[in-house]
Structure formats: C-alpha cells, structure tokens
C-alpha positions as CSV (number, residue, x, y, z in Angstrom):
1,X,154.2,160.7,-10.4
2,X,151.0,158.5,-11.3
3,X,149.2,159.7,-14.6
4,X,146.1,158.4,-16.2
5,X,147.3,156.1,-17.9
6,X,148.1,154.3,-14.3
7,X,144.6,153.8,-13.9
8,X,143.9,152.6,-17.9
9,X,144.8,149.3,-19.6
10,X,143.1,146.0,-20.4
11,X,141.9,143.1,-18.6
12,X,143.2,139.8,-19.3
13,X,141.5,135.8,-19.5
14,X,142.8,133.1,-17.2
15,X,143.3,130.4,-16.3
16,X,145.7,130.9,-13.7
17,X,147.0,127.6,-11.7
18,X,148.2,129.2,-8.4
19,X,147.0,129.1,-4.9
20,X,145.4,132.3,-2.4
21,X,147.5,131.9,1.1
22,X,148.2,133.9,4.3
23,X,151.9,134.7,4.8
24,X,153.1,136.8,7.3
25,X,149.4,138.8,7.7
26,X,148.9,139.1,4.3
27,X,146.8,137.7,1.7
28,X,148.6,136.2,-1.3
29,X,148.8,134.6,-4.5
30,X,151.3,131.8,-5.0
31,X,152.2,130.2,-7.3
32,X,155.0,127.1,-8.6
33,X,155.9,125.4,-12.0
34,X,153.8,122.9,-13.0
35,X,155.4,121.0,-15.9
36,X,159.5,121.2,-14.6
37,X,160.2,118.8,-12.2
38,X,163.7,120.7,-10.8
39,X,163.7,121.9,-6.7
40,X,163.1,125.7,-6.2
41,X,166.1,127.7,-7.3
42,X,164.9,130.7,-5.4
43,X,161.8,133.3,-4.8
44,X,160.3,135.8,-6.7
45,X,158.0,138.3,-4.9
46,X,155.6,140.0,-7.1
47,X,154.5,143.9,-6.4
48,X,151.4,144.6,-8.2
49,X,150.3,147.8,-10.3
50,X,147.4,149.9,-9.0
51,X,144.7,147.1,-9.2
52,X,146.1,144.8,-6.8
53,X,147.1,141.5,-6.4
54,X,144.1,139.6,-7.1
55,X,143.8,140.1,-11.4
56,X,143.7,137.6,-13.9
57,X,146.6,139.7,-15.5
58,X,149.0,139.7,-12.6
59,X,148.5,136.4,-11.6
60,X,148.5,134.6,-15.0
61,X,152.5,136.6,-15.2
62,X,153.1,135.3,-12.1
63,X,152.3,131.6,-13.1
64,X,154.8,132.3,-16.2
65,X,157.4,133.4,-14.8
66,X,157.3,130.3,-12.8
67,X,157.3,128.4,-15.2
68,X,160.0,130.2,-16.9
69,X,162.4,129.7,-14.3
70,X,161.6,127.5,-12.0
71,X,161.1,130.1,-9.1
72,X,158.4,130.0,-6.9
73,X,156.7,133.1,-7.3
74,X,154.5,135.5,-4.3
75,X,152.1,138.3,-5.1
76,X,151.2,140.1,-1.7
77,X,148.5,142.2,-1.0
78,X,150.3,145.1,0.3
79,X,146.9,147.3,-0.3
80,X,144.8,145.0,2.2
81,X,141.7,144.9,-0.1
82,X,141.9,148.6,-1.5
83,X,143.4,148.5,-4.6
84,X,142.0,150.2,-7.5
85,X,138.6,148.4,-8.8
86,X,139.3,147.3,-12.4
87,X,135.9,148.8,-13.3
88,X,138.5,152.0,-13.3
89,X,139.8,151.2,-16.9
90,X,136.8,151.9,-18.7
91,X,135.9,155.2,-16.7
92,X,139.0,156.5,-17.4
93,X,139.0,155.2,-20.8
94,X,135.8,157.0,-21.3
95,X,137.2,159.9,-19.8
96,X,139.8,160.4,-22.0
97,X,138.1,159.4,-25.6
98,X,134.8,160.9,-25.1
99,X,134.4,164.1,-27.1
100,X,132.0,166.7,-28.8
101,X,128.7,167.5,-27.1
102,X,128.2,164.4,-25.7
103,X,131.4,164.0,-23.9
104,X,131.0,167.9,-22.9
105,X,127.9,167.2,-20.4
106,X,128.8,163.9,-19.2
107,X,132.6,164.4,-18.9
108,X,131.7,166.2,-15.4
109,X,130.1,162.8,-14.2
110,X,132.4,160.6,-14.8
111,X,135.3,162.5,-13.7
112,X,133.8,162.9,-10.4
113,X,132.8,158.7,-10.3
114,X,136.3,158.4,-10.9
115,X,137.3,160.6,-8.1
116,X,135.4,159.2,-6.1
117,X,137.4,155.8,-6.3
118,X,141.3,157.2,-6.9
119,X,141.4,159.7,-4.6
120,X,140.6,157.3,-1.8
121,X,143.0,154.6,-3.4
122,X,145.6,157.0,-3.9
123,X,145.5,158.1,-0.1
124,X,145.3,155.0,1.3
125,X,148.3,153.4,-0.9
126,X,150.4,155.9,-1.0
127,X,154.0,154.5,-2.1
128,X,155.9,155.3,0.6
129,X,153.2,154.6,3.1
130,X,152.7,151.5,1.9
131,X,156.4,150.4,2.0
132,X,157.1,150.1,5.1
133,X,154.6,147.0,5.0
134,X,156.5,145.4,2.0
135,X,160.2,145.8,3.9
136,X,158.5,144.1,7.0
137,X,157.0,141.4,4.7
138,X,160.3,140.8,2.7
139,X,162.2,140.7,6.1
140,X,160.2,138.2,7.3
141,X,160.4,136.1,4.0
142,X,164.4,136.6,4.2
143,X,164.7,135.1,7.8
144,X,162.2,132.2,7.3
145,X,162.0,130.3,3.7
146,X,164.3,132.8,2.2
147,X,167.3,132.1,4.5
148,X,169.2,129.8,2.4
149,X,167.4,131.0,-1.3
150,X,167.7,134.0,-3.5
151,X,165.0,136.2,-3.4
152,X,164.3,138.9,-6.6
153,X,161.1,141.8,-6.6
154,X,159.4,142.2,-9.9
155,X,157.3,145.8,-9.3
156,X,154.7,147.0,-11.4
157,X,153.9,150.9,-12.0
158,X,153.0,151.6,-8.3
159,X,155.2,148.3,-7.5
160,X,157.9,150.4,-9.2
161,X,158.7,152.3,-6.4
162,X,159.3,149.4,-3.2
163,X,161.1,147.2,-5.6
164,X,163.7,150.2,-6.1
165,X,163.7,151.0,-2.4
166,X,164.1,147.0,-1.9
167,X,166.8,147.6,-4.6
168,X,169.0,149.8,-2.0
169,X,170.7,146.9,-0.5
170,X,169.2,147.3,2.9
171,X,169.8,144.1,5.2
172,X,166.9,142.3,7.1
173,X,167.5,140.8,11.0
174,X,169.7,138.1,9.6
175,X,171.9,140.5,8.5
176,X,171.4,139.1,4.7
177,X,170.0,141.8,1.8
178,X,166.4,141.8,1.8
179,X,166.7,140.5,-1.6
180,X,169.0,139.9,-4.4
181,X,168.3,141.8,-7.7
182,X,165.2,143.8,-8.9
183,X,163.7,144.7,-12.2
184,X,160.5,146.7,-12.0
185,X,158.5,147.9,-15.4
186,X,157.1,151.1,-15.8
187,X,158.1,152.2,-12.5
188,X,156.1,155.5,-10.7
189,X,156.4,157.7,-8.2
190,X,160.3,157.8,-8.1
191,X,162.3,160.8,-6.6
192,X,164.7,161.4,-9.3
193,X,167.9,161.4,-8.2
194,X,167.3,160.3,-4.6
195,X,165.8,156.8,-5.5
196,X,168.3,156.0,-8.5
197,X,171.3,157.3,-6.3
198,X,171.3,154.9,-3.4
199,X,170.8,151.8,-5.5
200,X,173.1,148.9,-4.8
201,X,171.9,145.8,-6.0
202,X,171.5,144.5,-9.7
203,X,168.6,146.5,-11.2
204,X,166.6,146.1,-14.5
205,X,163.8,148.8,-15.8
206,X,161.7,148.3,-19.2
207,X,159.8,151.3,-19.7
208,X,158.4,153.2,-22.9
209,X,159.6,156.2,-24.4
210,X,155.9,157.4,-23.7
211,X,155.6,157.0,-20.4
212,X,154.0,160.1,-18.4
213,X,154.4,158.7,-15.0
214,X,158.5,158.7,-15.8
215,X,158.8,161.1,-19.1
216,X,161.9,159.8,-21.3
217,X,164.0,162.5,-19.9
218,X,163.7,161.1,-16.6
219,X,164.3,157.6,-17.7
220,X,167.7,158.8,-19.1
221,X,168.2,160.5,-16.0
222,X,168.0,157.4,-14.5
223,X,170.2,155.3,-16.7
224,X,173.4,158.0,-16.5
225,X,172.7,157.3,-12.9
226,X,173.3,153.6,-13.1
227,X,175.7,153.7,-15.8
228,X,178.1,155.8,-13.2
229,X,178.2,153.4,-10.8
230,X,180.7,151.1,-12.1
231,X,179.7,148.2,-9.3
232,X,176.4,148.1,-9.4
233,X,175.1,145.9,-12.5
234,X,172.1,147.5,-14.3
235,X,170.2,148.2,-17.5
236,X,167.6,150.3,-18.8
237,X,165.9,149.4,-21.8
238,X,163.3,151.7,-23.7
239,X,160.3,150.4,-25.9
240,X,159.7,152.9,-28.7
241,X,156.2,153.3,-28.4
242,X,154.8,151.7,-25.4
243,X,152.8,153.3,-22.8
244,X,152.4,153.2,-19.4
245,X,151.3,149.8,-17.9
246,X,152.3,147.5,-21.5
247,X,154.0,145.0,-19.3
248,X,150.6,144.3,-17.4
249,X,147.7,145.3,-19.0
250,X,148.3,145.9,-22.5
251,X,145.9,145.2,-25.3
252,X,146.3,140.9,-25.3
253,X,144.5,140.8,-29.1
254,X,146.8,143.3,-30.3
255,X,149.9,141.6,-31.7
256,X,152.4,144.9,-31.5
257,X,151.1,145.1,-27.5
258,X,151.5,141.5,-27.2
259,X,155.4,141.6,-28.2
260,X,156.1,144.9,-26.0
261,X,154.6,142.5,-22.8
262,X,156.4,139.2,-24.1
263,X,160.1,141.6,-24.4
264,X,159.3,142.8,-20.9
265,X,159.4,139.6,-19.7
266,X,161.6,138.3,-21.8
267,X,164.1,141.0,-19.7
268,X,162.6,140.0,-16.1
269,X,163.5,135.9,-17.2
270,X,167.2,136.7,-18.4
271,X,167.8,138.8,-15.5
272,X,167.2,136.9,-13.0
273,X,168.7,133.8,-14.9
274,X,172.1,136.1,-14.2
275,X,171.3,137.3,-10.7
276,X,168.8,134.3,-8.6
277,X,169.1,131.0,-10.6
C-alpha cells in the first residue's frame, strides 16, 4: 500500500542527454549511450515512481543505465500528465517534521493542500487501472522494435506493481513474453501472495528493511515465495536502513543515501547483464 514516504524524497540536478518522443500514444523519454559505440543489445522500459516520467531524477537513471549497458532505455508516461507535482515533497516533508504550536495550527492546512493534489493522483493512477495501458504499450513495443531484442522493466515504487504483473510471463500478439526479466525497487501496492505467486520470469527487488509501503515481513514473504519456485530465477536483497524511494530520490549530498541508490543500480546493471545482454 502507498505510504508517505511515496510522496517524500529529493529532487535531483541534470543534465540529462535524452530525447522527449511519441511512441505508441504516449509521451516518452528516450534515451541511448553516448560514449559506447556497440549496436543495441536490447530495451529497457522504465516505469516511474509517483512523480512521473518527466524528473531530472528519473531521467538522469535512465541515461545511466544506458550507458551502463548499452541498452536503449524508454520512460513512458503511463499517467498522461497527472503524475504527482514534485512541489509534493516539501508539503509532505513539512507535514511530517513540523511540530509544537506552530506545526499544531498550520498542520490542518497543509494536510488539506496536500489532499488536495494525492487524492486526485491517487484516483486517477491507480495501479491496476493504470496497467492495462502499460501491457498495451509493452505489446506493442514487443511486436514492432522488440521483435528480435530482449526487452527488461525497471519499476519504481508505484512502477513496482506493472513491472511484477509484466513479470508473470504473459505473451503479447506474437506469441513472445511481453518482456524478459524485471527488477523493480521499492515496489507498492502488491497483493501479497497473489502477485509474488504467479511470477514466472527472472525477477530482482532492492528494497529497505524500513519500507512502510512493503513492511520487512512482507518482503520476506515475498522472498520464501520466490525461493520455492525452483525455475524461476530471483533475488531479494534488503538495505539495512533505507526508506522508501532511496533508489530514486534519495538525498544526492548525502554519501550513505548516495551508496544505497548506486547498490540499487548496481543490482538492476548485473541483472540484466545475466538476463537481456
């Protein structure tokens, strides 16, 4: 289930290199090494956190993991303009840290500002209403430049969920998987055991062992799930310490944040060394 700390986090400098397209009715974010000279190896489709697909902090991770391994990388809009403002982080932020008279009479305000935005956002993109949309999209991506390439989803808190749904080995028109392997960080909004049960495809998950959107009992849950099913390759690593949303939009001038983010995608790069390129 979403939790504040969905909604909290810090916003990160570019520059990012990558290019805004329309693919398949959606707006997105693309984005190719620069310095390696080696042909595309296969695709990486990118499903955002809560605040969308057009931050600095998504997109310069996209451009990285580009780089990284020589994949050409997507990050669709799957929210069609109604993501979460990033203005959001400091409400909530406030929200949270304010305290003693002060933060008794203005509390009340800015809880109901920040209503005001999520409860909008959170019926609009509802997970599972929005999914639909991403299977269509990776469909189409699977029977056009996909065909003959390996396609992995990276998903993001609210991304979590359609990169584990992707992750259940469903097959597009072509009759080919709609991709190859998943890793998702921080996932929410999973229905433990349903989701975790009908995976079939490699499947990687960094999360924190203070993560409210998937408490640690949960996330064990979820790795005896995997660990029983002896074909399906998986791993589940825990960060002692890290909170929701470190892989995205942790504190970039703190150096502990900084090495939870760089392990998470440390992860995301080996695993799909093993499972796309």
């Amino acid at each position: 289930m979403p939790c504040a700390d969905c909604y909290r986090g810090h916003d990160h400098p570019g520059p990012v290199h990558g290019l805004e397209v329309k693919l398949f009715g959606h707006d997105v974010y693309v984005t190719e090494p620069q310095s390696k000279k080696s042909a595309r190896k296969a695709i990486i489709v990118v499903l955002t956190d809560a605040f969308g697909w057009n931050t600095a902090n998504l997109r310069r991770l996209a451009d990285s993991y580009a780089e990284r391994t020589s994949c050409k990388v997507y990050v669709p809009d799957f929210m069609y303009g109604t993501a979460a403002p990033a203005s959001t982080k400091a409400l909530v932020d406030r929200i949270l840290s304010e305290d003693g008279l002060w933060g008794w009479l203005v509390k009340p305000w800015l809880i109901l500002k920040a209503a005001c935005v999520l409860i909008p956002f959170s019926i609009r993109n509802k997970p599972m209403k929005r999914y639909p949309g991403i299977r269509k999209f990776m469909d189409e991506l699977r029977c056009t430049e996909g065909e003959d390439l390996r396609i992995g989803v990276v998903g993001f808190c609210w991304g979590g969920y359609g990169a584990t749904q992707l992750a259940h080995g469903d097959l597009a028109r072509n009759g080919k998987p709609l991709v190859d392997a998943a890793y998702t960080a921080h996932p929410s909004e999973l229905k433990l055991p349903d989701d975790i049960e009908k995976i079939k495809l490699p499947y990687s998950m960094v999360i924190g062992d203070i993560d409210f959107a998937l408490p640690l009992n949960g996330v064990h849950q979820v790795a005896d799930i995997l660990d029983s099913k002896k074909d399906v390759e998986s791993e589940v690593v825990i960060i002692s310490n890290a909170r929701h949303g470190f892989a995205v939009r942790g504190r970039p001038d703190d150096q502990i944040e900084k090495e939870m983010a760089d392990q998470a995608e440390d992860q995301m790069v080996k695993w799909f060394a093993r499972y796309l390129v």
